[in-house]
C-alpha positions, 0 to 999 in steps of 0.5 A: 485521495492517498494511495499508501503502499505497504510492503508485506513482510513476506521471506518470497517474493509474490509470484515465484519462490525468489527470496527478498534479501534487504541489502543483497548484492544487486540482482542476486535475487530475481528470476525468469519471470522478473527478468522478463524472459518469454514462458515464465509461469507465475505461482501465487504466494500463499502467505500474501493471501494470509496477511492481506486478511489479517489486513482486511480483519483489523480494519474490520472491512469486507472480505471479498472471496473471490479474488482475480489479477490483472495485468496492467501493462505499460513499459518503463524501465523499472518494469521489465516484463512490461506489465505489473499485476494488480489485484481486484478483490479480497479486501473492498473496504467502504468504512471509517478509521477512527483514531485521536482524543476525537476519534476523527475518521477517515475513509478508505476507498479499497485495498488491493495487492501488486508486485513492486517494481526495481529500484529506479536508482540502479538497474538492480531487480531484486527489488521487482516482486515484492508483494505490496498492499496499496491502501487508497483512501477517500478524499477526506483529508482537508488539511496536510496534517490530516493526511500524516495523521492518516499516515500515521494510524495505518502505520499503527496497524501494519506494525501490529500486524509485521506489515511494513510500510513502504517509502514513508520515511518520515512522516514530517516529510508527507506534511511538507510535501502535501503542504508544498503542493497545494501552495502550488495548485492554488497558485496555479488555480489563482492565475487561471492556469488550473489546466496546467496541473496534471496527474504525475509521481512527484518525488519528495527531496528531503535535502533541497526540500523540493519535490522532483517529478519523477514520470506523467501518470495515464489514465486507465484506458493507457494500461489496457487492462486484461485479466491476468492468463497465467493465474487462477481466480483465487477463491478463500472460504469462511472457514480459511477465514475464520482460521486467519482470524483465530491467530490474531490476538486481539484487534487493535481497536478492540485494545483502544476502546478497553484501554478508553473505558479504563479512562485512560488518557489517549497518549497511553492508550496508543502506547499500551495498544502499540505493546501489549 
């Protein structure tokens, strides 16, 4: 299973009207709310809603109509307020992407919207709010080139749609990394140390070529979930749907198969879908 963040390129942040400035001067673009301050209300990002749509119609998923938050709640220093809230509903995607010369397919679970956290380097919280779609994916990756595969289609749709992915510099790196990690299990696995592996955020260090761990992940009964108080269900009709839908020009994988049944060879087919 990968869970893949994209950044949603939006000029405001999710919650609030801060701006999002990449490169500001540190903490210049935050607020009560992202500074934990007690009785800051939270106001819902229309366009957040808008692009998580186009989303949900390019990957030809099921829209869900009815949309609620929750507050997941935990306390590390990259979270002020002491609790991130995650979405449940919009997109619940149960399907295949098929891409390559043998249109290999793989799964994706679901896809839900939550607000980014600081930059762990520094104490800057210009970065906390930004909105953010997590893309997560069945586990039918048997290989790591098959997950920088994966990697790399979701790129190409978010890039048609002005989404940008978050964290994924290379994608090289995502093979060494997942390549490096199962060497590790397995050796684990092979010594009868198998309950040594845990869940954890591991830290890929292009340099050293090593990952680093960053925190130990809980589990879900950790986060004491609850249904967020300061924000309304969000409900979107058929007809806002079909109006985000009449935007969209054409739909990348309509593209790919025009440009497949011209017999075209799959390298111009990418490039051709890509830009124009």
């Amino acid at each position: 299973m990968v869970p893949l963040p994209l950044w949603i390129a939006t000029i405001t942040k999710v919650f609030c009207s801060c701006p999002y400035l990449y490169g500001s001067h540190f903490n210049s673009n935050n607020c009560p709310i992202y500074i934990g301050l007690p009785c800051a209300l939270t106001v819902m990002n229309s366009k957040v809603i808008e692009l998580t749509v186009k989303l949900g119609l390019t990957l030809n998923s099921n829209l869900s109509l009815n949309s609620k938050f929750d507050r997941k709640q935990y306390f590390y220093p990259d979270l002020p307020k002491g609790y991130q809230i995650l979405q449940g509903g919009f997109i619940d995607v149960d399907l295949h992407l098929e891409f390559g010369g043998g249109h290999k397919k793989f799964g994706i679970t679901r896809v839900h919207m939550e607000e980014d956290l600081r930059n762990g380097a520094q104490v800057d919280l210009n970065k906390v709010g930004v909105p953010l779609l997590k893309i997560v994916s069945k586990p039918d990756m048997r290989t790591c080139i098959g997950d920088a595969e994966y990697a790399t289609e979701i790129q190409r749709f978010v890039h048609y749609l002005g989404v940008e992915i978050k964290k994924v510099n290379s994608f090289l790196a995502i093979h060494k990394a997942i390549n490096i990690e199962i060497s590790r299990q397995a050796l684990l696995d092979s010594q009868s140390l198998g309950d040594k592996i845990v869940q954890e955020t591991k830290l890929w260090e292009e340099g050293s070529q090593r990952k680093i761990t960053m925190r130990k992940k809980e589990g879900l009964a950790d986060y004491r979930y609850f249904l967020e108080p300061d924000l309304p269900e969000v409900v979107i009709t058929i007809y806002h749907i079909d109006s985000i839908h009449s935007t969209l020009l054409e739909l990348l994988e309509m593209k790919r198969r025009k440009y497949e049944e011209m017999g075209l060879s799959m390298q111009d087919v990418l490039f051709l879908a890509k830009h124009w």
